[in-house]
C-alpha positions in Angstrom: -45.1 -138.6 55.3 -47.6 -137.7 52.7 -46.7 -136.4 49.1 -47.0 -132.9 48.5 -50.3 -132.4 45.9 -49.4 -131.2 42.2 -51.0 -130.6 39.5 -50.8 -130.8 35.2 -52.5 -128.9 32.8 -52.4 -128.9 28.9 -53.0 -127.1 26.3 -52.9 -126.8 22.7 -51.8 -123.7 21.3 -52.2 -122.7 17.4 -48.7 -120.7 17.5 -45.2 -122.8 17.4 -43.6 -123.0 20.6 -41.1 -120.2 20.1 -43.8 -117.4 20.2 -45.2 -119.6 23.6 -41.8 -119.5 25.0 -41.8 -115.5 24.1 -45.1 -115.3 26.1 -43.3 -116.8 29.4 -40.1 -115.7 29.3 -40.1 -111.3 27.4 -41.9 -109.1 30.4 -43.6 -107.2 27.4 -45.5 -110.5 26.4 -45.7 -111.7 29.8 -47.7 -108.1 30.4 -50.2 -109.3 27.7 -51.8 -112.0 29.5 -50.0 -113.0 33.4 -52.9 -112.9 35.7 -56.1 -114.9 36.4 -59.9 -113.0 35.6 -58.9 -109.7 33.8 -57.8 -107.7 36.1 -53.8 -105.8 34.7 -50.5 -107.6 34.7 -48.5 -104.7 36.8 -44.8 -106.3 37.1 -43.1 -108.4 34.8 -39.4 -108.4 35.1 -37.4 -111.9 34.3 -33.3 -112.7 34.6 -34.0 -115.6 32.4 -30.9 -118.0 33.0 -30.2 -120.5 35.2 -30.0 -119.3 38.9 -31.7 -115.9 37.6 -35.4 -114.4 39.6 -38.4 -113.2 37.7 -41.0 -111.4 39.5 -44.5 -110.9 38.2 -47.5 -108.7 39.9 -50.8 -108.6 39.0 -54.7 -107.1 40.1 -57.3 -109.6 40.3 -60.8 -107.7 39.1 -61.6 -107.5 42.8 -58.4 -105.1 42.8 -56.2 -107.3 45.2 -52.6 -107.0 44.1 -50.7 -110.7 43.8 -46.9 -110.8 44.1 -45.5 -114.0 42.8 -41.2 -114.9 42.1 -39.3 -117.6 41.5 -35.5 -118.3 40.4 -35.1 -120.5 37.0 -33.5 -123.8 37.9 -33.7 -124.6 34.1 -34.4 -123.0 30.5 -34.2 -124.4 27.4 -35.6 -121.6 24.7 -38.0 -122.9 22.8 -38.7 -126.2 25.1 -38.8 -126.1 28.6 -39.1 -123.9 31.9 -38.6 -124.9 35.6 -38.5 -122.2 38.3 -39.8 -122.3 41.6 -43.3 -120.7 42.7 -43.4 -118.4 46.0 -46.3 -115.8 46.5 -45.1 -112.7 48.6 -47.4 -113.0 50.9 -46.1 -116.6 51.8 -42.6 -117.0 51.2 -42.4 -120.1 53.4 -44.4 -122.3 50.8 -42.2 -122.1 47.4 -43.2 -124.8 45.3 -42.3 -125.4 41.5 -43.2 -125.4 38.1 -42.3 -126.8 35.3 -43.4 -126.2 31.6 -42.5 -128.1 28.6 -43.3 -127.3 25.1 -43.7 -129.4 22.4 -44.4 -129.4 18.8 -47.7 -130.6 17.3 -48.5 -130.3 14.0 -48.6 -126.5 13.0 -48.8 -125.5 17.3 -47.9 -126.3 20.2 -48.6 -128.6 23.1 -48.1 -127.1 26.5 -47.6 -128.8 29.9 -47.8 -126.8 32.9 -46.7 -129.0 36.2 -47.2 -127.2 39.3 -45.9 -129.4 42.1 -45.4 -128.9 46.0 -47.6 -127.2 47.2 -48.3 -126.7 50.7 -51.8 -128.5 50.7 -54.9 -129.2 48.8 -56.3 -126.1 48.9 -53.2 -124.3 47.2 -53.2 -126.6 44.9 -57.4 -126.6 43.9 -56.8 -122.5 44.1 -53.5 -122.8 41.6 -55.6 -124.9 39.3 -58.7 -122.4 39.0 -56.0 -119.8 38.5 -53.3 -121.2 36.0 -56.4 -122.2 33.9 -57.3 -118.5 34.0 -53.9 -117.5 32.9 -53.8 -120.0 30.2 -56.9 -118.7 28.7 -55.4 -115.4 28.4 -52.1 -116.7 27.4 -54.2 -118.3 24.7 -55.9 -115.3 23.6 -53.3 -113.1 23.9 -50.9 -115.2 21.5 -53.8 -116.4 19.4 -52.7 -116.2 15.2 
């Protein structure tokens, strides 16, 4: 049986890992930036605890809605996220993600794990758009 394909990202971010944490986890900031090329953030709700759902829609520029929600399997404020990954449209492939935040310098690195996915294509697709989303995370919490 073959592994399931994942993928990491990081990123450096000149805010301390607090205000990142905000950005993933308060739907107001999560409104800010959640999406891929521009198009609007349309949903951000979050239960954020252990065991708890967040849902998140969005508009790509093309004006396809995307339906993505997940239940937190861990949460440590300020340091790390894990909830799993399932797109409305295909329930059947949840897969999981995993962010950790850690201090560097006068900022924060980020690590964004996204891990069993369905194929390579999911995962090639999740890597063009989490890089998206991080840009706009970037901006949006940008000093």
């Amino acid at each position: 049986m073959h592994d399931r394909p994942s993928l990491t990202l990081r990123r450096r971010l000149n805010v301390p890992p607090a205000r990142v944490f905000r950005a993933w986890t308060v739907p107001e900031k999560m409104m800010q930036w959640w999406g891929t090329d521009g198009g609007p953030t349309l949903v951000a709700e979050t239960d954020l605890r252990v065991g708890g759902a967040f849902h998140v829609a969005f508009c790509t520029a093309d004006g396809q809605r995307h339906d993505v929600s997940g239940i937190y399997r861990a949460v440590e404020p300020d340091r790390k996220l894990v909830f799993t990954w399932a797109w409305k449209t295909t329930p059947e492939r949840e897969s999981q993600v995993t962010i950790t935040l850690r201090p560097d310098g006068d900022g924060t690195m980020l690590t964004l794990v996204h891990e069993m996915f369905a194929d390579q294509k999911a995962r090639d697709d999740h890597r063009g758009g989490w890089t998206m989303a991080l840009d706009r995370l970037e901006a949006a919490i940008a000093p």
